[in-house]
N, C-alpha and C positions, 0 to 999 in steps of 0.2 A: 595671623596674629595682628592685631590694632598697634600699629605704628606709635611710636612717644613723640606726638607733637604739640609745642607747646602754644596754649590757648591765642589764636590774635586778636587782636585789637580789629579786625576790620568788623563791621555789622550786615556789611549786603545780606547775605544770606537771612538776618532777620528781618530786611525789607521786603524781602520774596516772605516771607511768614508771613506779613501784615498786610498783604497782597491774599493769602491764602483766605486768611482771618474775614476781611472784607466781603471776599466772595462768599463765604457761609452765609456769612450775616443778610446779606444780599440775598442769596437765594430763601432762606426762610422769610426775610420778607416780601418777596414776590408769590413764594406759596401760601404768605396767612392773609396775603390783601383779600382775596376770597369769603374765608371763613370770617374774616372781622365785618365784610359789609354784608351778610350772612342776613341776618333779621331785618336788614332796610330792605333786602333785594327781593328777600320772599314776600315781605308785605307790600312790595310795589308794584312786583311781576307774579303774584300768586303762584311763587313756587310751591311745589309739593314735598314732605321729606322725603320721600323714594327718592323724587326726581333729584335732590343733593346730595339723595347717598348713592343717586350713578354716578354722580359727581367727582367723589370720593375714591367710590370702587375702581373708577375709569383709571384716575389720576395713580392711585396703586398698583393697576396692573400693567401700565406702560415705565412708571420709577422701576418695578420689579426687574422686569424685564431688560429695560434697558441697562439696570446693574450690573447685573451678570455680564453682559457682554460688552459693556464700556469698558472695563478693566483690560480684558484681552486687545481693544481698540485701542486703549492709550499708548500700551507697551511696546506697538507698532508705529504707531505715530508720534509719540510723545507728550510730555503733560504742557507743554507751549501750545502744540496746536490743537492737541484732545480738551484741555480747560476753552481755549479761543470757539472750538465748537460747540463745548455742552451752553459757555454762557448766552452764545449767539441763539442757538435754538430754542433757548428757554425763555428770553428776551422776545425773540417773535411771539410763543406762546402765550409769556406775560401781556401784551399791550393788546394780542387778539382776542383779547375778553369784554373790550372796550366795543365790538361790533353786534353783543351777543345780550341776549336777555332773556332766553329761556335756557333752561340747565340743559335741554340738549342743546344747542346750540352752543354752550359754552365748553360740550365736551369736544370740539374742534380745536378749544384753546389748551384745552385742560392736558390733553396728551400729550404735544411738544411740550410743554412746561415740565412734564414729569420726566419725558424723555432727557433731556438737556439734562434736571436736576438731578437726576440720577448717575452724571458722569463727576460730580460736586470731588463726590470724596476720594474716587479711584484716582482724577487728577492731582486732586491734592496732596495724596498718598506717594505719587510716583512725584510731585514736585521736590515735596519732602527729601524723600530718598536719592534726588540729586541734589541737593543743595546741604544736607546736615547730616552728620557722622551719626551715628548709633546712639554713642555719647547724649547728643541731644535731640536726636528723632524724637522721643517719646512728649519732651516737653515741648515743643514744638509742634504735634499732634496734638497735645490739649490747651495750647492756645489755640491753633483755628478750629478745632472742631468747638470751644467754648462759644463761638461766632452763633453759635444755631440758637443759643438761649436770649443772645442778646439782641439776636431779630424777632425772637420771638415777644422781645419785650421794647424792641423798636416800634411793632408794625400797630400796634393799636395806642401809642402813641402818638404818630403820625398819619394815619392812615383816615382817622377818624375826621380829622383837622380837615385834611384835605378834599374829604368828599362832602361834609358838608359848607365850606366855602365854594369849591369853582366845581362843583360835580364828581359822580363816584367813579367815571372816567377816567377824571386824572390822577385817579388814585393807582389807575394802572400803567400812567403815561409818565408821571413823573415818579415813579419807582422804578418803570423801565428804562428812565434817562441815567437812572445811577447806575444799572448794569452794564451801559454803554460806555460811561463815562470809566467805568473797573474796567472792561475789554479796551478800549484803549489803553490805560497805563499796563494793564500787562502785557499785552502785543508789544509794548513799545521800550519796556522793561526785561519781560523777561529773556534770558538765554540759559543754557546749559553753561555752567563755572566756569568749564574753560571754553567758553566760548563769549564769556562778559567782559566786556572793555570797564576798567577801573576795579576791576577783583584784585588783591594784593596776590602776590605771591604766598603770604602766610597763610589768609583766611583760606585760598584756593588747599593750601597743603592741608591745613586740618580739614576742610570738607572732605579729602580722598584717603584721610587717613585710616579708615576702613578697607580692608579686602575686597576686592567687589567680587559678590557671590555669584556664581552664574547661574541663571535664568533657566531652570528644567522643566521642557514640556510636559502636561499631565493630561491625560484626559478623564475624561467628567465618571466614565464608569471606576475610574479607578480611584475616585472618591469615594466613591458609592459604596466601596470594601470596607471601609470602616465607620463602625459606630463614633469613634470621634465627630465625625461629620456628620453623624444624623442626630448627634445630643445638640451641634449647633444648630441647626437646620430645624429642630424642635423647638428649642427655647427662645428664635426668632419668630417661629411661628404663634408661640402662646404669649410673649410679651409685645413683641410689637405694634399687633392691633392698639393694645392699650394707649400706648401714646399716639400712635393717629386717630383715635376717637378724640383722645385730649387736644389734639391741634386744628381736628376740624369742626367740632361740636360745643368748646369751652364758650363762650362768646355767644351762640346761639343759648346756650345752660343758663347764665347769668342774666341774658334777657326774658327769658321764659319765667324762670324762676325767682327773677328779684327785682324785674322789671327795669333792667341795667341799660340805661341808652349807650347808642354808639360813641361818645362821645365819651362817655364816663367808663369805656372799659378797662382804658390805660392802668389804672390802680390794681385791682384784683388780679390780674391777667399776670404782672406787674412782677407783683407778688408771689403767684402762684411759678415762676417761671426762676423767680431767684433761688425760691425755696429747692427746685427742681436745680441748680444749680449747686445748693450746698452739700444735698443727695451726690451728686456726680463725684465732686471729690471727695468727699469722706468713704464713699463707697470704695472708690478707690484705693483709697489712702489707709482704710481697716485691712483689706485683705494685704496689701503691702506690710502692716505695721507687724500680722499675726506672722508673715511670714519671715519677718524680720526675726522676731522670737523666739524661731525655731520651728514652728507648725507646720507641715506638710502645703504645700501647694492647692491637695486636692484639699486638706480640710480647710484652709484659710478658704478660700474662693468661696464654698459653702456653707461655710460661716458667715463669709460676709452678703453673699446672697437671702440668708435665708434671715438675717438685720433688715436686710431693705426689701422682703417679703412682706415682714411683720407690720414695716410705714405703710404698708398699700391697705391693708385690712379696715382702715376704719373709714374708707372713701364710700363702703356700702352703706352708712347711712349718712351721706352728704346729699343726697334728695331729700333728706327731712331735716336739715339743721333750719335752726332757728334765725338763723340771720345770714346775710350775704357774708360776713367775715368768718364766720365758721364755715362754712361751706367752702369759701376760701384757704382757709388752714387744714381742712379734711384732705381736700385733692392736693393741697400741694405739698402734703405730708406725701400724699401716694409718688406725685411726678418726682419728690425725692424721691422716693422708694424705685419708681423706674429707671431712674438715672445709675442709682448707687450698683442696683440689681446687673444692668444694662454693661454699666462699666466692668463688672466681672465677665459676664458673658459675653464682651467681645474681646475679652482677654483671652479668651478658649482659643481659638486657632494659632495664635501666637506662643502659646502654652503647648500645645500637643502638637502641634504643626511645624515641620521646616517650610523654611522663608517660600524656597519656590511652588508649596502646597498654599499656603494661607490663603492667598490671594484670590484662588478659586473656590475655598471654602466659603471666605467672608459673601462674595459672591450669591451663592446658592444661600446662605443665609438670609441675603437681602431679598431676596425672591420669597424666601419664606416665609418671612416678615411682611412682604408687600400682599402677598395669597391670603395671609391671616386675617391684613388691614380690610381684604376686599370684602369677606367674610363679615368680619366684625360692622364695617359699614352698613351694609346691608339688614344686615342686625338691628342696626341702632335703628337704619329707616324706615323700617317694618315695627320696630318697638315704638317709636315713637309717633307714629299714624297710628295703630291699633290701639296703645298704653296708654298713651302721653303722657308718659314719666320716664325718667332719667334714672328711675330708680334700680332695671334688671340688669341695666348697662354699668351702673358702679356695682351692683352683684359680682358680674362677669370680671369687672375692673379688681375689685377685691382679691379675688380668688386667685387670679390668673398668675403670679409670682410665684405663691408655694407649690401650686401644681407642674408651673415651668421646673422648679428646684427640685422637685419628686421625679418629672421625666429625667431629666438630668443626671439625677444619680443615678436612677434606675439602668442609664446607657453607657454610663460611665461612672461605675461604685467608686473607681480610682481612679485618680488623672496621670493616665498610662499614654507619653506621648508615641505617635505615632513611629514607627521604624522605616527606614530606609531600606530594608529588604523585602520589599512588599512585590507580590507578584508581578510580572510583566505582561502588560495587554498588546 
């Protein structure tokens, strides 16, 4: 039982959040410097779409992978020296793009960057989980993970600046001085509570005023027993793509289609990423309120899923809108819609799942996610050399919400959490 300690006055622990926060922000915009200099790079190195959507595909299947077994890495090492690794590795990745000009050649960079970026959240997660009680874990999770929107809406404001003043170089050079510049203060910042010089005694007591649960091995087949885990592992796979088309093709879309210089993408991008931002908490915030009211668990979540289905529908005709600011308001009705959608469905393993299962769950999710992404890439790069329109990929983009919400129920009619007497392998 959660001890009665009363709130302190100290804030360390929010300084490690804003450390967390930073890092997000950071890695999204070392992942979107890419995709934003996207339309200078293929008209100056006659890139191919294939050759982008190996790009893509590459950069998915080494984050995929590397997901999954960062989490198991960190718990062994720690989120000190696990986050000091992923950001280090990702930081070589990032600046090794500045040596390359053809998209294979850039898939030498492209891999460490996904690798490293792929350890973003599992550190953050276990940062979290030393430093903030239960109490406030959650809110504390949607501050740094908010970080990803606002690099999102960083990086083609700055990025553009940069590469057309002193070259598109230092667009990787001086975004990877800020990741260096974040691994030093957190090497130099962080520790474990009690192991921080100038922690109070208070703030130290409310961080441990939780039970500390212990840590039970699982192995992977014994996930595998239950459909809980294959509803996650499903609806990572059918949404996911979606927003990594949206973060590596948006910017390439606007210039094709509306003839949007580098320069000028800050706006729409902008826009589209806020809106994706008010999707996120409302999304959230419906299926809490229904739950609040009395409504079942399982029908709030899909109720509020199948609200932020309905946003993604009308992105299939945002290749035909009449102007860059509709086409604008279309997608980023949808990137609401993935956000809101999103937000439920990473509430699944936390819902059905004990603490010491989740972790491996979210895991094999992200994998599933990243498999889907390589997919969907691929997709786009073959539609868009044979097609050249944007228009089968917001098809796909449309649909893919209500069909995740369909799988979903179909694997799990009721959200029946997972038991503790589940066979022994």
């Amino acid at each position: 039982m959660t001890r009665s300690i009363p709130k302190p006055s100290g804030k360390v622990r929010w300084i490690v959040c804003a450390l967390l926060f930073a890092a997000v922000v950071l890695s999204y915009v070392d992942r979107l410097v890419l995709p934003t200099l996207k339309p200078d790079l293929q008209a100056r190195y006659g890139w191919s779409e294939s050759g982008y959507a190996d790009l893509a595909i590459w950069f998915q299947a080494g984050y995929g992978i590397a997901y999954v077994f960062f989490g198991r890495l960190i718990d062994r090492i720690g989120a000190r020296a696990g986050y000091a690794l992923a950001v280090g590795l990702w930081t070589v990745g990032h600046v090794m793009h500045i040596f390359f000009t053809s998209t294979a050649g850039m898939l030498l960079a492209r891999i460490p960057l996904a690798v490293g970026e792929a350890g973003t959240f599992p550190a953050a997660i276990a940062a979290t989980n030393e430093w903030f009680p239960k109490k406030e874990r959650a809110f504390a999770i949607g501050i740094f993970n908010a970080g990803s929107n606002v690099g999102a809406i960083l990086t083609p404001l700055i990025v553009p600046v940069i590469a057309v003043t002193m070259g598109w170089r230092w667009a990787f050079i001086l975004t990877g001085l800020l990741t260096v510049a974040w691994l030093a203060a957190w090497l130099g910042f962080y520790r474990r509570p009690r192991e921080k010089k100038g922690l109070s005694q208070e703030e130290l007591a409310w961080i441990e005023a939780d039970p500390q649960e212990p840590q039970r091995p699982v192995k992977w087949r014994t996930l595998f027993r239950h459909r809980q885990t294959w509803a996650y592992i499903a609806a990572r796979f059918l949404i996911d793509p979606v927003w990594w088309t949206f973060l590596f093709w948006l910017p390439d879309f606007f210039n094709k289609q509306y003839g949007v210089k580098m320069l000028d993408f800050g706006p729409p991008l902008i826009a589209v990423y806020l809106l994706a931002d008010v999707g996120s908490v409302t999304g959230g915030w419906l299926s809490s309120r229904l739950m609040g009211r009395g409504m079942s668990i399982n029908r709030a979540r899909k109720t509020a899923m199948f609200c932020a289905a309905l946003c993604a529908l009308p992105i299939a005709f945002a290749a035909q809108a009449p102007g860059l600011w509709v086409a604008v308001g279309l997608i980023g009705l949808a990137c609401a819609g993935h956000q809101g959608f999103s937000a439920n469905v990473y509430a699944l393993p936390g819902d059905l799942f004990p603490r010491w299962m989740a972790g491996s769950v979210i895991g094999l999710g992200g994998l599933s996610g990243a498999i889907g992404g390589m997919l969907m890439a691929k997709f786009a790069g073959m539609i868009l050399e044979s097609v050249g329109s944007f228009q089968p990929i917001f098809i796909v983009a449309a649909c893919a919400y209500l069909v995740a919400l369909l799988v979903v129920h179909l694997i799990v009619p009721r959200y029946a959490p997972v038991t503790l007497s589940e066979p022994r392998s």
